[in-house]
C-alpha positions in Angstrom: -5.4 -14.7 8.7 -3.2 -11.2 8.5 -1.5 -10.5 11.8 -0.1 -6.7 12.7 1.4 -4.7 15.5 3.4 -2.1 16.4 6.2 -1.6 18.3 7.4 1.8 20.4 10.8 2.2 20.2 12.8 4.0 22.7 13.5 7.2 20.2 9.7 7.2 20.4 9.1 5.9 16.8 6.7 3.5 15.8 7.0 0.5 13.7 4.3 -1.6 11.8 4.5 -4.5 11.3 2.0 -6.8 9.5 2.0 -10.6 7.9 0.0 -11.4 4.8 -1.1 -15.0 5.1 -3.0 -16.0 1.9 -3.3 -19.0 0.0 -1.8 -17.2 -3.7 1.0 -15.1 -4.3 1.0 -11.8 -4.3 2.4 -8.2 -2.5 5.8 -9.0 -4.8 6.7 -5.2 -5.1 7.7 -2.5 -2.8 6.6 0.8 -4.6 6.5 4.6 -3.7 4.1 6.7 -4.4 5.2 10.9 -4.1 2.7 13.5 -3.2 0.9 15.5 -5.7 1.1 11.9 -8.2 -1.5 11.5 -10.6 -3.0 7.5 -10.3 -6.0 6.3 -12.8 -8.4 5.1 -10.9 -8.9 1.4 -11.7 -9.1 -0.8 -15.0 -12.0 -0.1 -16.2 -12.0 4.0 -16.0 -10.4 6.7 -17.0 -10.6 8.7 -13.8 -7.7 10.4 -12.0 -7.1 11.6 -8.7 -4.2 13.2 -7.2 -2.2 12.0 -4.0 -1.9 14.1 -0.8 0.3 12.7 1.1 3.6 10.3 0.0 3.1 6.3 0.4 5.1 3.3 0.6 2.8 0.2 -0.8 3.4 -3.6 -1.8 1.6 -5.2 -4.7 1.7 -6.7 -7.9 2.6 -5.7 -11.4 -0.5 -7.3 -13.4 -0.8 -5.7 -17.4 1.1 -3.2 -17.3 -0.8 -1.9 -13.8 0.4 -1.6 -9.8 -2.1 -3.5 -7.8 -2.0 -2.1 -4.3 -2.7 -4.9 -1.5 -1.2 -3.1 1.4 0.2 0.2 2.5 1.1 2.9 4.6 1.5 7.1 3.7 3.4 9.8 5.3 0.4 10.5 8.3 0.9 6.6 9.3 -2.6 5.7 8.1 -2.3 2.0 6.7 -4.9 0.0 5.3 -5.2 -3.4 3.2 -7.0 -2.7 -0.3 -8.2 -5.9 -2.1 -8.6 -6.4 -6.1 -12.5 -7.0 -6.4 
């Protein structure tokens, strides 16, 4: 089970915080993403879309290609993605 909060500093910042409790390894990779960055899609297509807002993300390097299991952008919206 995956576990966050936040805490409200006294600056009035925020911080996330968020465990990843699974069975396999994984998340071994801080990345960031800028805005405006072109990403493909998935494996299996060609498609591109274009970021909007910067993101800091950890994941996996699997052939050659950033899998994404957690992350948050610029806005503060953070969500898990999982590999189908």
């Amino acid at each position: 089970m995956c576990t966050s909060f936040t805490l409200h500093a006294k600056d009035e910042s925020y911080m996330l915080s968020r465990t990843m409790d699974f069975s396999i390894e994984m998340a071994k990779t801080v990345t960031y993403i800028p805005q405006n960055f072109h990403l493909i899609h998935d494996y299996s297509s060609s498609e591109m879309y274009q970021t909007k807002y910067a993101y800091v993300e950890m994941g996996a390097l699997e052939d050659h290609c950033n899998i994404v299991f957690d992350g948050v952008n610029e806005q503060g919206l953070t969500a898990p993605i999982r590999k189908q």
